[in-house]
C-alpha positions in Angstrom: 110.3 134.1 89.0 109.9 132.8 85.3 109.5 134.2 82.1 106.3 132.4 81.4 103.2 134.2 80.5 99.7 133.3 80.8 99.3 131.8 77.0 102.1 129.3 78.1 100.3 128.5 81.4 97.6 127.8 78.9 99.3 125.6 76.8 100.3 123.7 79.6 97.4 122.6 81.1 96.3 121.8 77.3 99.0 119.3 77.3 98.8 118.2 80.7 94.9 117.0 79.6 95.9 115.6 76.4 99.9 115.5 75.2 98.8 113.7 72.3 96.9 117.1 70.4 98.9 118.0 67.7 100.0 121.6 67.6 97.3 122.7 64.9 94.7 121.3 67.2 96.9 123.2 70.4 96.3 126.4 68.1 93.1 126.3 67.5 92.5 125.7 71.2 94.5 128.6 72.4 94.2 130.7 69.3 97.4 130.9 68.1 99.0 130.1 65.1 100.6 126.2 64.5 104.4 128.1 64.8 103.9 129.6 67.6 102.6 127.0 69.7 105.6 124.7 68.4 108.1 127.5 69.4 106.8 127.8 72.9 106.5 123.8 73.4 110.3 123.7 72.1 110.8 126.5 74.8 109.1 124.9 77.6 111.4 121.4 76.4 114.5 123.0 76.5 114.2 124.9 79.2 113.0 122.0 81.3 109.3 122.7 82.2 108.2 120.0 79.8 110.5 117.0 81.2 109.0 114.0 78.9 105.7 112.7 77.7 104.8 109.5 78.9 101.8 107.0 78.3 99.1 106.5 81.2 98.4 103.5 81.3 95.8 101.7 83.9 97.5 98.8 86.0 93.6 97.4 87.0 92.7 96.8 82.7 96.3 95.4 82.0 95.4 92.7 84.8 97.3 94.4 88.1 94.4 95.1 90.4 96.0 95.5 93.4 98.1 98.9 94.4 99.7 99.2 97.6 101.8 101.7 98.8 104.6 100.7 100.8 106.5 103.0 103.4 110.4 101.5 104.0 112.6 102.4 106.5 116.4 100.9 105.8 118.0 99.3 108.8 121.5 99.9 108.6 122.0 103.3 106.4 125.7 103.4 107.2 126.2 100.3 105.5 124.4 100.5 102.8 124.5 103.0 100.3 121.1 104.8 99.1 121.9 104.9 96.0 122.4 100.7 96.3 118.8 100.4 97.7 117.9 102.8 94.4 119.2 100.6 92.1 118.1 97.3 93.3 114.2 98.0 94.2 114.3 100.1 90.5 115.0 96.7 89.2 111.5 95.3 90.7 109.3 95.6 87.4 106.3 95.8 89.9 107.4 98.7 91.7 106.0 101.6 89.7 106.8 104.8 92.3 110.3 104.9 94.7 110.2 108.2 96.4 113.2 108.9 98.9 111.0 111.0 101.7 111.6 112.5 105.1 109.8 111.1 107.6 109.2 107.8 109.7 110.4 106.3 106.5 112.8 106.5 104.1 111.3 105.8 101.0 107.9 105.0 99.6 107.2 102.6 97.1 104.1 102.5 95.0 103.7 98.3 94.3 101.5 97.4 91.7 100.4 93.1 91.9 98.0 91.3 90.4 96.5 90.1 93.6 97.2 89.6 97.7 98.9 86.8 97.1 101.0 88.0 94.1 101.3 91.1 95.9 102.9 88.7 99.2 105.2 87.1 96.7 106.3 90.3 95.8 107.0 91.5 99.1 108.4 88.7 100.8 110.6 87.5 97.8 112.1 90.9 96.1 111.5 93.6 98.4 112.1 92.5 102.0 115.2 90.6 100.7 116.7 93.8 99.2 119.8 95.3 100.8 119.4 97.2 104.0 115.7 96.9 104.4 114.1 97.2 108.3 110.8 98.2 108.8 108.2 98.1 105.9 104.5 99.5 106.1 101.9 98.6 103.4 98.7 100.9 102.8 96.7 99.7 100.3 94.7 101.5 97.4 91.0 101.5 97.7 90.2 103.9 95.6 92.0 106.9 93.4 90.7 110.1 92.3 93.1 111.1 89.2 94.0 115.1 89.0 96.9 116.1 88.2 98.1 118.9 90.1 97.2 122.4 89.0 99.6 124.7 87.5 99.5 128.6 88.5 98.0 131.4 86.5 101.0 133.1 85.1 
């Protein structure tokens, strides 16, 4: 189990909402003091929980209003490396999300596109010709609900 106590369970979730509050506003929040809430963010960094901050931004507003979700299975894995098919769909700007999963398929891909067609292009051009690709499913996105997962009571 971890050394983390209810106050940093707390501050967690107050990041998790908003990582942009400064750590005066954190303190008021929780009631702390500005010191200690930079301590135990420094804590939480260096020991990992805290991996990054990172901006959220929305695909649909910066004019990519298609999401689909892509499951692929690779055709010949004893000839091509994983790490191979990592590195080369990483390279696709529109592919937000590669997950390596067990399952009926090896990895799934979130694919952001402007469009169908764009979306097609995408597909047909970058991702099916990528090394060691076989089957490929597409599911896509009607509609999202955004909540970010919950963290436990400490």
């Amino acid at each position: 189990m971890s050394d983390w106590d209810a106050t940093d369970f707390a501050l967690l979730r107050a990041v998790q909402e908003d990582a942009g509050l400064s750590s005066a506003a954190l303190a008021r929040r929780l009631g702390l003091s500005q010191p200690a809430v930079w301590r135990r963010l420094r804590r939480l960094r260096e020991a990992g929980v805290i991996a990054g901050q990172a901006l959220d931004l929305d695909p649909a507003r910066l004019g990519f209003g298609v999401t689909v979700f892509l499951g692929v299975k690779l055709a010949t894995k004893g000839r091509v490396s994983l790490e191979d098919f990592e590195r080369a769909v990483g390279a696709i700007p529109e592919v937000q999300q590669v997950s390596h999963v067990l399952g009926l398929y090896d990895y799934r891909l979130r694919v952001v596109a402007r469009d169908i067609p764009d979306f097609e292009r995408v597909l047909r051009r970058r991702i099916m010709t990528l090394p060691g690709v076989g089957n490929v499913e597409a599911n896509v996105l009607l509609s999202e609900e955004r909540r970010p997962g919950p963290l436990m009571a400490g």
